[in-house]
CHARMM-style PDB file with segment names, atoms N, HN, CA, C and O in Angstrom:
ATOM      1  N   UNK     1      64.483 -22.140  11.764  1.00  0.00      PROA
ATOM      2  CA  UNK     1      63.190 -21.952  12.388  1.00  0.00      PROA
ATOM      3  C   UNK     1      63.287 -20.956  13.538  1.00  0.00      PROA
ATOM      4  O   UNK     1      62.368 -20.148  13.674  1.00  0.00      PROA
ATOM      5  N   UNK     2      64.343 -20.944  14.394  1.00  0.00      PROA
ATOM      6  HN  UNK     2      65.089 -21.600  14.283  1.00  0.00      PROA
ATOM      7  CA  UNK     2      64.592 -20.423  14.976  1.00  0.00      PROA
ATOM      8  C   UNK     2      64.743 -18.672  15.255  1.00  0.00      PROA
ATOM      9  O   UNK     2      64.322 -17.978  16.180  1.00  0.00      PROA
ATOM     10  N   UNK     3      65.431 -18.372  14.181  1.00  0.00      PROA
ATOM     11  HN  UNK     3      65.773 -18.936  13.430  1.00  0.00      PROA
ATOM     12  CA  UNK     3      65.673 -17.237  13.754  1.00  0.00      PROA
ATOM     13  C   UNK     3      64.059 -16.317  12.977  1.00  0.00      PROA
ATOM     14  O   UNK     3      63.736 -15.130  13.034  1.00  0.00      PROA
ATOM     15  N   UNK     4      63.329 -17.594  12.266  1.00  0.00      PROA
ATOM     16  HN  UNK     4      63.592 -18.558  12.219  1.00  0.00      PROA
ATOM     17  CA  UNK     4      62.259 -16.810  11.790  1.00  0.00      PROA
ATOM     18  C   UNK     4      61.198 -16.865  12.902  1.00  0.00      PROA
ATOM     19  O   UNK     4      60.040 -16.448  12.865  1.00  0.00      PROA
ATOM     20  N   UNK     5      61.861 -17.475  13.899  1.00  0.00      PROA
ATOM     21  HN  UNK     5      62.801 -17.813  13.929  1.00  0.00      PROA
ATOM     22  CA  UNK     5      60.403 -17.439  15.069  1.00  0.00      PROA
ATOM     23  C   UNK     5      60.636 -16.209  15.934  1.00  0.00      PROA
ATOM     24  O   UNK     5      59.901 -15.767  16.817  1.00  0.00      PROA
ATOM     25  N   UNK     6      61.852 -15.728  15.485  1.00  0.00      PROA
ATOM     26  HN  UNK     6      62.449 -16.087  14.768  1.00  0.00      PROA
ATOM     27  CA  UNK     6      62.244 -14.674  16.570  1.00  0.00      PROA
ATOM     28  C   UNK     6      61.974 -13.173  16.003  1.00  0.00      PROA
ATOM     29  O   UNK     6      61.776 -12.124  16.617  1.00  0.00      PROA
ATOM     30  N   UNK     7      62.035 -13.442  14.638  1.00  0.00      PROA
ATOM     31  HN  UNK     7      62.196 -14.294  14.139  1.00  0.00      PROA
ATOM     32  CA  UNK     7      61.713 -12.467  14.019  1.00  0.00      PROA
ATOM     33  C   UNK     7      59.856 -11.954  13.907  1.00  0.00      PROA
ATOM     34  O   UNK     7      59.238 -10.904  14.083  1.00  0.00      PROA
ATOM     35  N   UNK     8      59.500 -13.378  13.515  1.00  0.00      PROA
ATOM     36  HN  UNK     8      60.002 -14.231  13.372  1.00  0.00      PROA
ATOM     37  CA  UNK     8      57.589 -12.958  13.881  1.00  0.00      PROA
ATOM     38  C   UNK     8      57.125 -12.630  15.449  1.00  0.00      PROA
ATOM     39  O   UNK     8      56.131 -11.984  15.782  1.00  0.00      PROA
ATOM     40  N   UNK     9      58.210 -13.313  16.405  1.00  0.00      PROA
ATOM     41  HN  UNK     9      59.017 -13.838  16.134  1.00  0.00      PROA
ATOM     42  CA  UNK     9      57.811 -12.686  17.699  1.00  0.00      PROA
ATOM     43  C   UNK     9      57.881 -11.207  17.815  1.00  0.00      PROA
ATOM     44  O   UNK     9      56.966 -10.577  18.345  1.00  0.00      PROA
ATOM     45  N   UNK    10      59.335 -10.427  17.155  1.00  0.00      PROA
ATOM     46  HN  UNK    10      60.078 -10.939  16.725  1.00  0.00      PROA
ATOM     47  CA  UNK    10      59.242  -9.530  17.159  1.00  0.00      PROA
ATOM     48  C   UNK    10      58.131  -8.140  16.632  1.00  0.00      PROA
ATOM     49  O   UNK    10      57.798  -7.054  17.105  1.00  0.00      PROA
ATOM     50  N   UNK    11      57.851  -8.893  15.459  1.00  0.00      PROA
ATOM     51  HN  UNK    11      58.121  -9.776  15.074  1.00  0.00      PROA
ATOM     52  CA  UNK    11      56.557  -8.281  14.916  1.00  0.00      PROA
ATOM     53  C   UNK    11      55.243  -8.672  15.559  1.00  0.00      PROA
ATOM     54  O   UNK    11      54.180  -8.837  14.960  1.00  0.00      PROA
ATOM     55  N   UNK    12      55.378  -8.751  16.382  1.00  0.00      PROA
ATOM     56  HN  UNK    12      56.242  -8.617  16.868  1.00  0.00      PROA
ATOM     57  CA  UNK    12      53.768  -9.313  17.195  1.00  0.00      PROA
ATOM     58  C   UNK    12      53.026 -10.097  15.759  1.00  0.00      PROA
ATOM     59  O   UNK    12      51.882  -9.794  15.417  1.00  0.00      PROA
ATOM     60  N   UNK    13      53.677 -10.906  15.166  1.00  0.00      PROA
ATOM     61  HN  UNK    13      54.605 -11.152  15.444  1.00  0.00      PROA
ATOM     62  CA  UNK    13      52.890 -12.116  14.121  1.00  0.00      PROA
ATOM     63  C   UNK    13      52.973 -13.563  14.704  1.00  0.00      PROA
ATOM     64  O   UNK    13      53.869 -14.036  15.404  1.00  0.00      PROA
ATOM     65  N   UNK    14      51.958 -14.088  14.302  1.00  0.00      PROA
ATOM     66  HN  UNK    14      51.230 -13.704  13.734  1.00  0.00      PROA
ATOM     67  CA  UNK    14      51.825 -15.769  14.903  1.00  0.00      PROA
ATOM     68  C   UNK    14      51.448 -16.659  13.503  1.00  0.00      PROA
ATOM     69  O   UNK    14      50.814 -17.714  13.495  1.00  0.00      PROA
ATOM     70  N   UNK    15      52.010 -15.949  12.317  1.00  0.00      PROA
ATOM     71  HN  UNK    15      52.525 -15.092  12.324  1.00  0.00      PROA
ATOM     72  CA  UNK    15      51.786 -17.060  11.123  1.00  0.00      PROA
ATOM     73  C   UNK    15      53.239 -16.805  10.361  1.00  0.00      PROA
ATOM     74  O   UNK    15      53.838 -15.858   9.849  1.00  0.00      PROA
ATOM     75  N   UNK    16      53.440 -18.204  10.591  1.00  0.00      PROA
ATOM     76  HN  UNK    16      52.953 -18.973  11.006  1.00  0.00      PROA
ATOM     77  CA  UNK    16      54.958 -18.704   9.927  1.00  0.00      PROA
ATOM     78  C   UNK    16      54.593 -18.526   7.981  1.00  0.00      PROA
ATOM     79  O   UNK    16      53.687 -19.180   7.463  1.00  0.00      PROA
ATOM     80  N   UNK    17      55.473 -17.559   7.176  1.00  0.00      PROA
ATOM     81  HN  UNK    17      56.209 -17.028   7.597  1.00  0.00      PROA
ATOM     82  CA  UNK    17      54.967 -17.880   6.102  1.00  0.00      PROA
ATOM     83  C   UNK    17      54.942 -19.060   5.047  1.00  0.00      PROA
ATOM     84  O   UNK    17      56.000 -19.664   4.867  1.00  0.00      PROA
ATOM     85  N   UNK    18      53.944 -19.393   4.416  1.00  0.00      PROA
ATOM     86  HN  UNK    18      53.085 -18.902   4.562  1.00  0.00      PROA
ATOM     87  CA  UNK    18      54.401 -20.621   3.226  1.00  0.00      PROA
ATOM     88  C   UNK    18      55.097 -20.843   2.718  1.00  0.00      PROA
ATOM     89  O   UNK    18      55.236 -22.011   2.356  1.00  0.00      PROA
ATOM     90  N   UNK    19      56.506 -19.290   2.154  1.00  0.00      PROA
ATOM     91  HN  UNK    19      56.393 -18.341   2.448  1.00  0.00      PROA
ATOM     92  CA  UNK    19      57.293 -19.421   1.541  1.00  0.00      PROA
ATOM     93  C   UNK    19      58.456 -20.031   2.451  1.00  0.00      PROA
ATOM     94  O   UNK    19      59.357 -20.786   2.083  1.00  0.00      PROA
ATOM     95  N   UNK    20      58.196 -19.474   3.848  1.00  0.00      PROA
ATOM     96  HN  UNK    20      57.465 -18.861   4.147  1.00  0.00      PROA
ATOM     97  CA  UNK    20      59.150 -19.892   4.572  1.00  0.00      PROA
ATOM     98  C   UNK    20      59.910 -21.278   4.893  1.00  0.00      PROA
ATOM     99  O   UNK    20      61.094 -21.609   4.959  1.00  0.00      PROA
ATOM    100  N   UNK    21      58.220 -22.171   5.124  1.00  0.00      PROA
ATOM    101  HN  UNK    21      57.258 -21.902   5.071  1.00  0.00      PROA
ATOM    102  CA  UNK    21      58.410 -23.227   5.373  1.00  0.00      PROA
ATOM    103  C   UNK    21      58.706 -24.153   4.427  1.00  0.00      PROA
ATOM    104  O   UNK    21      59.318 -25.202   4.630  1.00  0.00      PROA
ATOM    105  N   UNK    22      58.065 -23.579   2.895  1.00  0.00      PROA
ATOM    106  HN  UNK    22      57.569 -22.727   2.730  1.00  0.00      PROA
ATOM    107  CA  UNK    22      58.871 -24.083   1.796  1.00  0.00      PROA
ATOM    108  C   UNK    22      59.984 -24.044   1.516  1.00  0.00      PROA
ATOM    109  O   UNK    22      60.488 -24.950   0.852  1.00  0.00      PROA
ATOM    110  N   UNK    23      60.788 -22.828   2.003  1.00  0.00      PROA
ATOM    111  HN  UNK    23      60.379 -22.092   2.543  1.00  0.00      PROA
ATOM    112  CA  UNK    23      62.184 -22.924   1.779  1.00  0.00      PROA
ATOM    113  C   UNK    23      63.134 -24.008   2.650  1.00  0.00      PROA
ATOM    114  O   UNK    23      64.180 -24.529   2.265  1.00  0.00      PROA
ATOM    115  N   UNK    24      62.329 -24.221   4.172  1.00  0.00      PROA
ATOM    116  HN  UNK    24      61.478 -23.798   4.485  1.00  0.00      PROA
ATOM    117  CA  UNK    24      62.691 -25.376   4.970  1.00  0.00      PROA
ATOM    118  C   UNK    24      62.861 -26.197   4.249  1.00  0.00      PROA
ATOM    119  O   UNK    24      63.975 -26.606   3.922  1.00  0.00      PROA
ATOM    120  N   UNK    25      61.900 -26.579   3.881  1.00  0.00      PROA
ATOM    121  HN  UNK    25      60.995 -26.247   4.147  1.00  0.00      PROA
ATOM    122  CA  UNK    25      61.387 -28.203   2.953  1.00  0.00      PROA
ATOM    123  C   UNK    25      62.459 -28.259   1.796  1.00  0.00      PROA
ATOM    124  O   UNK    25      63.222 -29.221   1.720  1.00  0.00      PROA
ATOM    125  N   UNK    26      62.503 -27.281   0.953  1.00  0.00      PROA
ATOM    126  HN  UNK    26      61.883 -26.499   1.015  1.00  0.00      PROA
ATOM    127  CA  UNK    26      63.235 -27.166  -0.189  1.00  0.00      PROA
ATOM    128  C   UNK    26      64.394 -27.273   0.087  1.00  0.00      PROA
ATOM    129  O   UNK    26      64.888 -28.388  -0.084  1.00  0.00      PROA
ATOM    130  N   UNK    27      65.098 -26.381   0.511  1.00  0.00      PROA
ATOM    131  HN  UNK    27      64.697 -25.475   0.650  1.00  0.00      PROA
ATOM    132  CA  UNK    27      66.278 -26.156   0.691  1.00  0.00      PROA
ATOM    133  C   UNK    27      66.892 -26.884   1.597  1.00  0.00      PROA
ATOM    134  O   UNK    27      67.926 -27.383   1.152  1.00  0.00      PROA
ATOM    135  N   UNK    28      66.639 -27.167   2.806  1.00  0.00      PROA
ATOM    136  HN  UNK    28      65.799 -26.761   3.168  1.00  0.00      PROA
ATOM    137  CA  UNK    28      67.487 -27.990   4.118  1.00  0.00      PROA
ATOM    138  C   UNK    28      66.463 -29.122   4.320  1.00  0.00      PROA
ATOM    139  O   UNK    28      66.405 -29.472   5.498  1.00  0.00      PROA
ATOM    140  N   UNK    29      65.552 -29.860   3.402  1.00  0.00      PROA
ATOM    141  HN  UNK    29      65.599 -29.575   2.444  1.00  0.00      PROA
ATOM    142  CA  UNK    29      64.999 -31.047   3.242  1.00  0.00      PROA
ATOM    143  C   UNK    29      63.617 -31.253   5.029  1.00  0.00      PROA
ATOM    144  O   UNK    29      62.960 -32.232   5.384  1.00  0.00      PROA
ATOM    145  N   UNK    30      63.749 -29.670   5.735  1.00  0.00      PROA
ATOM    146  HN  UNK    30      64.283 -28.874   5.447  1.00  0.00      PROA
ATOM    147  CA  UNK    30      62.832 -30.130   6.630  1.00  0.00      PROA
ATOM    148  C   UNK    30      61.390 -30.270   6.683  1.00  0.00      PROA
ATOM    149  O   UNK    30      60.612 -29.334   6.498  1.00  0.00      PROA
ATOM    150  N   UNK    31      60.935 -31.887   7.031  1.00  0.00      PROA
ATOM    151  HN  UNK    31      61.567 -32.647   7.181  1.00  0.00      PROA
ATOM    152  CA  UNK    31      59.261 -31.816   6.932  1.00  0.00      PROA
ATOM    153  C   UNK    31      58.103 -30.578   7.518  1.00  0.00      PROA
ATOM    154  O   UNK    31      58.019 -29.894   8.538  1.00  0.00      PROA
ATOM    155  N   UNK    32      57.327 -30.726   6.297  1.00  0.00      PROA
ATOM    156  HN  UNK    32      57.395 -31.281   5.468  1.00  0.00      PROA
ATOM    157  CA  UNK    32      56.390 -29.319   6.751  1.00  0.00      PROA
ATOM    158  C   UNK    32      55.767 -29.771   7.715  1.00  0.00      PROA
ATOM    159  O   UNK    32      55.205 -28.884   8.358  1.00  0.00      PROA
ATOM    160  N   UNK    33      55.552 -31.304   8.289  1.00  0.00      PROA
ATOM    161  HN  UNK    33      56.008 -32.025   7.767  1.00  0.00      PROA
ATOM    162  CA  UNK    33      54.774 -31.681   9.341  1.00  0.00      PROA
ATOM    163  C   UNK    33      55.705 -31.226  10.995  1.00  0.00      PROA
ATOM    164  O   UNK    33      55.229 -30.821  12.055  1.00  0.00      PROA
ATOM    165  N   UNK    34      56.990 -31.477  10.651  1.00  0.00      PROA
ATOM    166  HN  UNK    34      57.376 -31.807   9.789  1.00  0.00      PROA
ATOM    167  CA  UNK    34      57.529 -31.327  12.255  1.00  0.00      PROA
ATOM    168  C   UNK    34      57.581 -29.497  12.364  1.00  0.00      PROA
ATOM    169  O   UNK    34      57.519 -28.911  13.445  1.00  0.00      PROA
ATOM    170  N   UNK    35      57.720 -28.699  10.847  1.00  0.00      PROA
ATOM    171  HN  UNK    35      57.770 -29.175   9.969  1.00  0.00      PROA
ATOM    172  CA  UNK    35      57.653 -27.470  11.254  1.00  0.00      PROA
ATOM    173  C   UNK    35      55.739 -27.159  12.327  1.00  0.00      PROA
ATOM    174  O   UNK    35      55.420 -26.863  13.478  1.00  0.00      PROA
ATOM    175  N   UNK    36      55.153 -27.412  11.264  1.00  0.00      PROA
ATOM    176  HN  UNK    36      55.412 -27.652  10.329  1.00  0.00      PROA
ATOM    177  CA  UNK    36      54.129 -27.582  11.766  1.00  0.00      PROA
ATOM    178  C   UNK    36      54.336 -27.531  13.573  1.00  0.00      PROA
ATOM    179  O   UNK    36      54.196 -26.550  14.304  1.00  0.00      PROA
ATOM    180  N   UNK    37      54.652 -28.723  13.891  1.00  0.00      PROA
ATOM    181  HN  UNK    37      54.765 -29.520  13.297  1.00  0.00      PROA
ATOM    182  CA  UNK    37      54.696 -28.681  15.670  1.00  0.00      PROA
ATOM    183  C   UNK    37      55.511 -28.228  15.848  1.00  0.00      PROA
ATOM    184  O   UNK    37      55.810 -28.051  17.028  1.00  0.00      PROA
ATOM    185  N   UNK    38      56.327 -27.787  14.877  1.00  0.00      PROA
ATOM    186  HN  UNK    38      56.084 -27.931  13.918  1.00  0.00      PROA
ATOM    187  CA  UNK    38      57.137 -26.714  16.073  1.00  0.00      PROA
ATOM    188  C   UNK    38      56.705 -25.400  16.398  1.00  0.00      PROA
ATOM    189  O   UNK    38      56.972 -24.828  17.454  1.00  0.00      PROA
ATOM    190  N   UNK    39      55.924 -24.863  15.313  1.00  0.00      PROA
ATOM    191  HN  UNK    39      55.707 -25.328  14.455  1.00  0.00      PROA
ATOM    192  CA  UNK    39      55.356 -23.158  15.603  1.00  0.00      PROA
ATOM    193  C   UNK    39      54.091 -23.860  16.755  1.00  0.00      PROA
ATOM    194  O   UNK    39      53.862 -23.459  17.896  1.00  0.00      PROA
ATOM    195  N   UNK    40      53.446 -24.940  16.061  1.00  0.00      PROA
ATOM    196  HN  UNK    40      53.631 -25.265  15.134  1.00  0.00      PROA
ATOM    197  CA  UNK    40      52.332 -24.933  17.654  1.00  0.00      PROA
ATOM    198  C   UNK    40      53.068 -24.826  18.826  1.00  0.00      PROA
ATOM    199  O   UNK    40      52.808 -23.980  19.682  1.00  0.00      PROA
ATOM    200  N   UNK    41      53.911 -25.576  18.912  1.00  0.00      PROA
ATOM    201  HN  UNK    41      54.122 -26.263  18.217  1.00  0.00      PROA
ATOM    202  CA  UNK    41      54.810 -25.451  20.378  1.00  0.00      PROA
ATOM    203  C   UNK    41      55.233 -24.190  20.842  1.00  0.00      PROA
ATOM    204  O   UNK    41      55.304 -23.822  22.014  1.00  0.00      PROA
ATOM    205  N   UNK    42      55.641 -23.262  19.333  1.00  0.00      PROA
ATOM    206  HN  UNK    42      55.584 -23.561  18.381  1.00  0.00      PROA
ATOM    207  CA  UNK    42      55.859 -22.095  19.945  1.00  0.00      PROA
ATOM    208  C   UNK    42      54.953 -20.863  20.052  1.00  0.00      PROA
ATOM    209  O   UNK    42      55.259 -19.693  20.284  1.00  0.00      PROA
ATOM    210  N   UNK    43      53.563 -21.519  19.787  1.00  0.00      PROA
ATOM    211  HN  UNK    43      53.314 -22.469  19.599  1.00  0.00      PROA
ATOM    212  CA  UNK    43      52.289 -20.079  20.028  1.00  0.00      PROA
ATOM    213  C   UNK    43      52.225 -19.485  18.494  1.00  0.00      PROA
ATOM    214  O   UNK    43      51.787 -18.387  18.151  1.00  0.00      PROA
ATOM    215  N   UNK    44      52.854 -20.651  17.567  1.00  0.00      PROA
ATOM    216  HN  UNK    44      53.210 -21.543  17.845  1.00  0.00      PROA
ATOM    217  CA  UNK    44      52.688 -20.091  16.036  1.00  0.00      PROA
ATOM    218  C   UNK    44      52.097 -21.094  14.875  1.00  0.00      PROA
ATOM    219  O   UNK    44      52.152 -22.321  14.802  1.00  0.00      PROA
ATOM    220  N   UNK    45      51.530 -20.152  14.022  1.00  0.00      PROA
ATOM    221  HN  UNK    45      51.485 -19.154  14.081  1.00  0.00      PROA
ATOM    222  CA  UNK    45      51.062 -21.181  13.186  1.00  0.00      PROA
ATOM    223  C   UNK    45      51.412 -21.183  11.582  1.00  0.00      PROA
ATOM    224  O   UNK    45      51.525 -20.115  10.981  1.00  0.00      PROA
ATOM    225  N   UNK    46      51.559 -22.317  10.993  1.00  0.00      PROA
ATOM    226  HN  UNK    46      51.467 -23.185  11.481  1.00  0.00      PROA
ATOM    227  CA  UNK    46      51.828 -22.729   9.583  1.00  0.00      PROA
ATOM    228  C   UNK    46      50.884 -21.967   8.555  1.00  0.00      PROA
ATOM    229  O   UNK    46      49.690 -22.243   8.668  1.00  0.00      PROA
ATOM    230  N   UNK    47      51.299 -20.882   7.387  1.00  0.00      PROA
ATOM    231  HN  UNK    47      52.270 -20.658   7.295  1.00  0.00      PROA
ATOM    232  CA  UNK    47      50.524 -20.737   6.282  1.00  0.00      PROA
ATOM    233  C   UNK    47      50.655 -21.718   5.750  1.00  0.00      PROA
ATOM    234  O   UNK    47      51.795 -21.929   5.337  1.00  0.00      PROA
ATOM    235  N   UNK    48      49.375 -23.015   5.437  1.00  0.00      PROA
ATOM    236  HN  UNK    48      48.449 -22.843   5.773  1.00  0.00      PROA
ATOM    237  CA  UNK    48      49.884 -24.197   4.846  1.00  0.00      PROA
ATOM    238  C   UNK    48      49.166 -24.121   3.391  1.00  0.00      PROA
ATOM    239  O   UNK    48      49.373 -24.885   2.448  1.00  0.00      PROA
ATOM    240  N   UNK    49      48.266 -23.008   3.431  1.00  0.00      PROA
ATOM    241  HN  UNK    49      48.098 -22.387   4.197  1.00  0.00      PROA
ATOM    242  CA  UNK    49      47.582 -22.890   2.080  1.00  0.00      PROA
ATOM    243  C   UNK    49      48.557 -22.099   1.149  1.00  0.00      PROA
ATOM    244  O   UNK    49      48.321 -22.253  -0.049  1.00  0.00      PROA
ATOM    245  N   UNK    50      49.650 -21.248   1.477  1.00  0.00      PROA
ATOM    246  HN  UNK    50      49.842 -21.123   2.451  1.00  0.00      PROA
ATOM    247  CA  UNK    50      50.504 -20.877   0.896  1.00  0.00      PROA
ATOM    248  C   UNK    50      51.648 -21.801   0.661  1.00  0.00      PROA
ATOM    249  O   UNK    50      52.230 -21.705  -0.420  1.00  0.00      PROA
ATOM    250  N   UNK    51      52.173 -22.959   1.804  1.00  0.00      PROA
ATOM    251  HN  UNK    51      51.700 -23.037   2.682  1.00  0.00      PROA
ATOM    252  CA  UNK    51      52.995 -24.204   1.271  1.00  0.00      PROA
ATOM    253  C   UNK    51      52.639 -24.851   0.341  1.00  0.00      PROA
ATOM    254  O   UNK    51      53.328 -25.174  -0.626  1.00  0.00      PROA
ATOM    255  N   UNK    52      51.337 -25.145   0.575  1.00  0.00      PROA
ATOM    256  HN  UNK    52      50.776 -24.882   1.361  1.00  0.00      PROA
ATOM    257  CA  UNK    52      50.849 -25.770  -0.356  1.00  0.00      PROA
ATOM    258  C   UNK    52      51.108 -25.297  -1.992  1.00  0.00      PROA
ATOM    259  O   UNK    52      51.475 -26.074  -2.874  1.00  0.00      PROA
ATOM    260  N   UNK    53      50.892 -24.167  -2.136  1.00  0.00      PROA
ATOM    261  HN  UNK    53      50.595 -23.536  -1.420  1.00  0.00      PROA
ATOM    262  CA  UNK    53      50.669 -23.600  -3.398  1.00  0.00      PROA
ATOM    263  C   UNK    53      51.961 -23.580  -3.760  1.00  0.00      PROA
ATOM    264  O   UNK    53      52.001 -24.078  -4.885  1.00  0.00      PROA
ATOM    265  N   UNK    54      53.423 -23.163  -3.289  1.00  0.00      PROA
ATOM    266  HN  UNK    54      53.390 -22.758  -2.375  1.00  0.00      PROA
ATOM    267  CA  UNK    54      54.115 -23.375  -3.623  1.00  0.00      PROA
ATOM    268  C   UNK    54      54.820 -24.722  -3.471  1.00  0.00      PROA
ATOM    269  O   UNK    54      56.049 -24.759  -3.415  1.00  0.00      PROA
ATOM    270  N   UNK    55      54.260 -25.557  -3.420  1.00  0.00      PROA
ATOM    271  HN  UNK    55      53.261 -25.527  -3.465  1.00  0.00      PROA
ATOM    272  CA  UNK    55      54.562 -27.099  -3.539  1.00  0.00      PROA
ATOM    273  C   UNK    55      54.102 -27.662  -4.650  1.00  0.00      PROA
ATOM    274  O   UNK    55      54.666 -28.499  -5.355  1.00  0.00      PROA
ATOM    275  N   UNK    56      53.251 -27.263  -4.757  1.00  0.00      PROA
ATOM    276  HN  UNK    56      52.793 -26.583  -4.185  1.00  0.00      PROA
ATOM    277  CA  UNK    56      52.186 -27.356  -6.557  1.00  0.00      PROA
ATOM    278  C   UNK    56      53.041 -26.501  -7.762  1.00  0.00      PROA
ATOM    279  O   UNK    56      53.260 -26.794  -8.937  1.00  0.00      PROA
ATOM    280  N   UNK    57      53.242 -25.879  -7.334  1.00  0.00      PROA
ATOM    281  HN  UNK    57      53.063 -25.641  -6.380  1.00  0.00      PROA
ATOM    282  CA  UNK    57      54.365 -24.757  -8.406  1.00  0.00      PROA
ATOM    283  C   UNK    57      55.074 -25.410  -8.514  1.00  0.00      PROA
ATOM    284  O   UNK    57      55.137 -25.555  -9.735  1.00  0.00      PROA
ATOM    285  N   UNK    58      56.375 -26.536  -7.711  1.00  0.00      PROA
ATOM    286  HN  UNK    58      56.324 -26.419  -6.719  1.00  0.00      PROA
ATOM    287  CA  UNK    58      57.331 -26.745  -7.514  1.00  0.00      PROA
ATOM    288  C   UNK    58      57.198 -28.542  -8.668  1.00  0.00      PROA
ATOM    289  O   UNK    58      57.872 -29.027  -9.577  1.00  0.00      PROA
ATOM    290  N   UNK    59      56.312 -28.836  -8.126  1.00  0.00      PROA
ATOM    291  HN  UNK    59      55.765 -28.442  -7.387  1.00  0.00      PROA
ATOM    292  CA  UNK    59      55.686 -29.960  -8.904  1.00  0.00      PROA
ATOM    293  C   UNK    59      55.403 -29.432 -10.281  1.00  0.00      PROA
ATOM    294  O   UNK    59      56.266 -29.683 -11.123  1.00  0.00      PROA
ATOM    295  N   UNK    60      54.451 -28.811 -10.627  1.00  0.00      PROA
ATOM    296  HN  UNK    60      53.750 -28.607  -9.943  1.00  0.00      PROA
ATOM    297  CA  UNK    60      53.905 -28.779 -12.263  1.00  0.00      PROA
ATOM    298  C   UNK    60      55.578 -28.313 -12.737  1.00  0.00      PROA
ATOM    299  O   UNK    60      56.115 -29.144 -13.469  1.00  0.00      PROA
ATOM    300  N   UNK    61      56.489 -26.982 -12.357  1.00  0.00      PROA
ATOM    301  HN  UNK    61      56.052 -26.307 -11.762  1.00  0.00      PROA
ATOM    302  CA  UNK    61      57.658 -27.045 -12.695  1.00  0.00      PROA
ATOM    303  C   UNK    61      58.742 -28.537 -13.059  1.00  0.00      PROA
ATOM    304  O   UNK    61      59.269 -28.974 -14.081  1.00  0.00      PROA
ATOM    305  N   UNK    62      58.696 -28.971 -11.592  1.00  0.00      PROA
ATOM    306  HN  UNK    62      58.267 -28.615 -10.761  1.00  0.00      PROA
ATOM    307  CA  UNK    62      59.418 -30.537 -12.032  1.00  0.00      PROA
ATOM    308  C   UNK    62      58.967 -30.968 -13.405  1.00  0.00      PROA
ATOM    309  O   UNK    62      59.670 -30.874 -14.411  1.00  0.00      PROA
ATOM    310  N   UNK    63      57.448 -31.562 -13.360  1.00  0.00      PROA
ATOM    311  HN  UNK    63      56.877 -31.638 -12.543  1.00  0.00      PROA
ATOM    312  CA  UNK    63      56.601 -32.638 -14.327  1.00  0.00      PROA
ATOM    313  C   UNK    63      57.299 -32.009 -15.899  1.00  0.00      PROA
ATOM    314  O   UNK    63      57.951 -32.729 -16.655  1.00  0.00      PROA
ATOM    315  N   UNK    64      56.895 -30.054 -16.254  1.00  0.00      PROA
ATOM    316  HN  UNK    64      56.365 -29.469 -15.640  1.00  0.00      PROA
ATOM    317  CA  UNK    64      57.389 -29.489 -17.285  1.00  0.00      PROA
ATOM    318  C   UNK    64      59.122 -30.173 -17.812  1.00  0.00      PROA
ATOM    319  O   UNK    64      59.460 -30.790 -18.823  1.00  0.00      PROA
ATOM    320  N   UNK    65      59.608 -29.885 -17.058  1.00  0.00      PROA
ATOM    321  HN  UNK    65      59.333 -29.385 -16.237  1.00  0.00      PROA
ATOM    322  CA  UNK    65      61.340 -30.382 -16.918  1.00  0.00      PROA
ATOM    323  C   UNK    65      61.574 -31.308 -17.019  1.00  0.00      PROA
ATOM    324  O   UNK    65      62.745 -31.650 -17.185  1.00  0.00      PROA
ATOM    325  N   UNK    66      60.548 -32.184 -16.965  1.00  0.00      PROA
ATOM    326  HN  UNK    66      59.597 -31.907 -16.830  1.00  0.00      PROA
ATOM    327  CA  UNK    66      61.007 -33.626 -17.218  1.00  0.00      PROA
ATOM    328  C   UNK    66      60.194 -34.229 -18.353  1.00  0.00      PROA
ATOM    329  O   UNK    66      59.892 -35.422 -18.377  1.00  0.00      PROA
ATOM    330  N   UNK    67      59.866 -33.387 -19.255  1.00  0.00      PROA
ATOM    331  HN  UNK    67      60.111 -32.418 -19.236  1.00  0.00      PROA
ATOM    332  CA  UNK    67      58.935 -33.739 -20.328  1.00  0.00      PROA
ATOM    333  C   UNK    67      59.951 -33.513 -21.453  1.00  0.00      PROA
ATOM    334  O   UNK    67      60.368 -32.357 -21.390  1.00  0.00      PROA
ATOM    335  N   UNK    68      60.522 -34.237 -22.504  1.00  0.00      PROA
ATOM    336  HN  UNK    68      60.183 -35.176 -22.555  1.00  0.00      PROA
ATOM    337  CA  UNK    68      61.372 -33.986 -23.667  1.00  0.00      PROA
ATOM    338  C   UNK    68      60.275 -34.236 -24.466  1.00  0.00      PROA
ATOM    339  O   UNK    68      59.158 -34.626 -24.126  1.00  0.00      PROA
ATOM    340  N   UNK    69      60.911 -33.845 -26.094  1.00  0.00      PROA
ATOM    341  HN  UNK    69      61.818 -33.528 -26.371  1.00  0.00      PROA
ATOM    342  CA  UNK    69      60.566 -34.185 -27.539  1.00  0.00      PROA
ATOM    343  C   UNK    69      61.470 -35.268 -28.139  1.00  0.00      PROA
ATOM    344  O   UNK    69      62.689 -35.427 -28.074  1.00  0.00      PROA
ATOM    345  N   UNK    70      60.582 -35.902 -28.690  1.00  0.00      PROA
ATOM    346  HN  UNK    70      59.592 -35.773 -28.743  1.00  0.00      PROA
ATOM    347  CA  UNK    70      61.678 -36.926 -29.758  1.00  0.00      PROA
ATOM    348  C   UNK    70      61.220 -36.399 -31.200  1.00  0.00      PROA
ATOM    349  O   UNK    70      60.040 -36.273 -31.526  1.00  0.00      PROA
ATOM    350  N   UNK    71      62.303 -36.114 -32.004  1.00  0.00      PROA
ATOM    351  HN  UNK    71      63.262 -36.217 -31.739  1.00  0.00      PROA
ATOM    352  CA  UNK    71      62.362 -35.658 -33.276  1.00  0.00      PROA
ATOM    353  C   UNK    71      62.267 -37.345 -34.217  1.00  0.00      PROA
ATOM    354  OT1 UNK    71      62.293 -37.368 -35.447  1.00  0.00      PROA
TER     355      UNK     71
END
């Protein structure tokens, strides 16, 4: 979080991306809710309509993958 907060500071941006915070979530298991307070804390804010969407991707993917055939 850290590193990507330093990087949107640098770009004069104040929106954390969806993919980003999905990769939190995904990858190092962190809740999109504490990212959430953490960009408020830091003068930044959550694309959550883009988490979202890739959370829905991530789901209909699972549901597919876990669907077999019986012959």
């Amino acid at each position: 979080f850290e590193s990507e907060k330093r990087q949107l500071e640098a770009r004069g941006e104040k929106l954390l991306p969806g993919k980003t915070a999905f990769t939190m979530w995904d990858t190092h298991g962190f809740p999109v809710d504490v990212t959430e307070q953490m960009a408020e804390e830091a003068g930044l804010r959550v694309d959550t309509v883009g988490f979202n969407e890739l959370m829905e991707e991530a789901k209909n993917k699972a549901r597919a993958a876990g669907k077999f055939k019986v012959d």
